[in-house]
C-alpha positions in Angstrom: 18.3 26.7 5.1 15.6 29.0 6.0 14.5 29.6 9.9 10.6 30.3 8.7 8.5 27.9 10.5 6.2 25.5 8.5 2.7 25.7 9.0 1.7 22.0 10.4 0.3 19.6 7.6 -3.3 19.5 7.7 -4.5 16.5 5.1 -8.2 17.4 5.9 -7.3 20.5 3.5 -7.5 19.6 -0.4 -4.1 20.9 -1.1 -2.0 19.7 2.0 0.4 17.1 -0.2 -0.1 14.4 2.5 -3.0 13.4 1.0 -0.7 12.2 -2.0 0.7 9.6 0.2 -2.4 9.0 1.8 -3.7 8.4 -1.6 -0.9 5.8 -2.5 -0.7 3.9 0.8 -4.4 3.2 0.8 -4.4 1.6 -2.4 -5.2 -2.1 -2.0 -2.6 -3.2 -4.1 0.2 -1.0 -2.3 -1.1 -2.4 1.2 -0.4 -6.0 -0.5 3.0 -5.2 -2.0 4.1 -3.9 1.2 2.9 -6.6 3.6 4.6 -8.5 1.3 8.1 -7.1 1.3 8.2 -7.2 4.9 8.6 -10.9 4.4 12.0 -9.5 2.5 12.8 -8.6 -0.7 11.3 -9.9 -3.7 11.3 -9.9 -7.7 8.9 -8.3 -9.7 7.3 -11.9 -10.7 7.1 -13.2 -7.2 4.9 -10.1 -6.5 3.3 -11.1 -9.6 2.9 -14.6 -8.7 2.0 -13.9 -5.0 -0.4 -11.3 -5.3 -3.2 -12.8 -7.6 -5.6 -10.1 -9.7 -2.6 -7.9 -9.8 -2.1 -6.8 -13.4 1.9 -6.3 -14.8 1.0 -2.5 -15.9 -0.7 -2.2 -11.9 2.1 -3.5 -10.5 4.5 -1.3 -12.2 2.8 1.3 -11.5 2.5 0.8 -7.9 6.0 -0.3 -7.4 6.8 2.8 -9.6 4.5 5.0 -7.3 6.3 3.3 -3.7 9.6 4.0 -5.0 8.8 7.6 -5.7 8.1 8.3 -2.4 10.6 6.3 -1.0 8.9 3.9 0.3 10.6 0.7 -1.4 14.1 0.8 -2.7 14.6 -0.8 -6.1 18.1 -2.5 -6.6 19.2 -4.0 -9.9 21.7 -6.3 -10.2 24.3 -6.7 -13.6 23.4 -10.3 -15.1 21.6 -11.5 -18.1 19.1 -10.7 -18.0 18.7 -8.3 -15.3 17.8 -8.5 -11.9 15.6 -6.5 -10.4 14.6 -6.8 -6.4 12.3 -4.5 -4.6 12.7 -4.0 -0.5 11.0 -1.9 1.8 13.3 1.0 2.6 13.6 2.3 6.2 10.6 4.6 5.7 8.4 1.7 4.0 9.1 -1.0 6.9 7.9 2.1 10.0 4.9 2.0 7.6 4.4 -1.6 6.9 3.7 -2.1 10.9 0.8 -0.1 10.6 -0.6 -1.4 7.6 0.1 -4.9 8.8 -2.2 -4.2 11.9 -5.0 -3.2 9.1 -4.6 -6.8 7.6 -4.8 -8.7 11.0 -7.9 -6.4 11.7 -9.2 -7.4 8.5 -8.8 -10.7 9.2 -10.0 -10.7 12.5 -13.1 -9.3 11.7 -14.0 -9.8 8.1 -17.2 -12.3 9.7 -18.6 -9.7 10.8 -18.7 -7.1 8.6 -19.7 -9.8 5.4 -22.7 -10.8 8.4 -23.2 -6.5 8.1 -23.2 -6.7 4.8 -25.7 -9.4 3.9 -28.1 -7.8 7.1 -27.7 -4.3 5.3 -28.5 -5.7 2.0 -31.4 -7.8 3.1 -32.9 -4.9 4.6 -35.6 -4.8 1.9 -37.6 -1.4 3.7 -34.3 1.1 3.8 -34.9 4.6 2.4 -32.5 7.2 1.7 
């Protein structure tokens, strides 16, 4: 082990690696998987099932991608045919609290910003 001190992670700076994580977590369907394994763990077709618009070869992916970082723990289990169950690890549920407070924002507020929306759009004299 080395005594050098890191330089502090700065992921306003294109090649600061936390924007790889940042990259991951803000994916929509990574927020979903994750809000949803903090209900517990779950199989790949209750994900499936649970998270509708999700394609298989997305949700591989992401599950792939959240396991990587070691964010979900992926456990399989010896039967025929296998088992396969996906949990947040310890890492994943100290991040699922903060994305769950984005989804009860969203909720909270998603009025609003579709009244923005349609008040922006109808805004027939906007220039750039």
């Amino acid at each position: 082990m080395t005594n050098e001190k890191r330089p502090p992670w700065n992921p306003y700076l294109a090649t600061c690696p936390t924007r790889q994580v940042l990259d991951c977590v803000a994916d929509k369907w990574a927020v979903l998987i994750i809000g949803l394994l903090l209900g517990g763990p779950r199989r790949f077709g209750e994900l499936r099932r649970d998270i509708e618009g999700v394609s298989q070869k997305m949700l591989t992916q992401t599950l792939r991608s959240l396991e990587r970082d070691g964010i979900i723990d992926r456990k399989v289990f010896a039967s025929v045919p296998p088992k396969v169950e996906y949990s947040l690890s310890t890492l994943g549920e100290s991040l699922a609290t903060a994305l769950d407070e984005l989804r009860l924002w969203a909720e909270k507020n998603i009025e609003d910003v579709l009244r923005n929306r349609e008040l922006y759009d109808g805004a027939s004299d906007r220039q750039e």
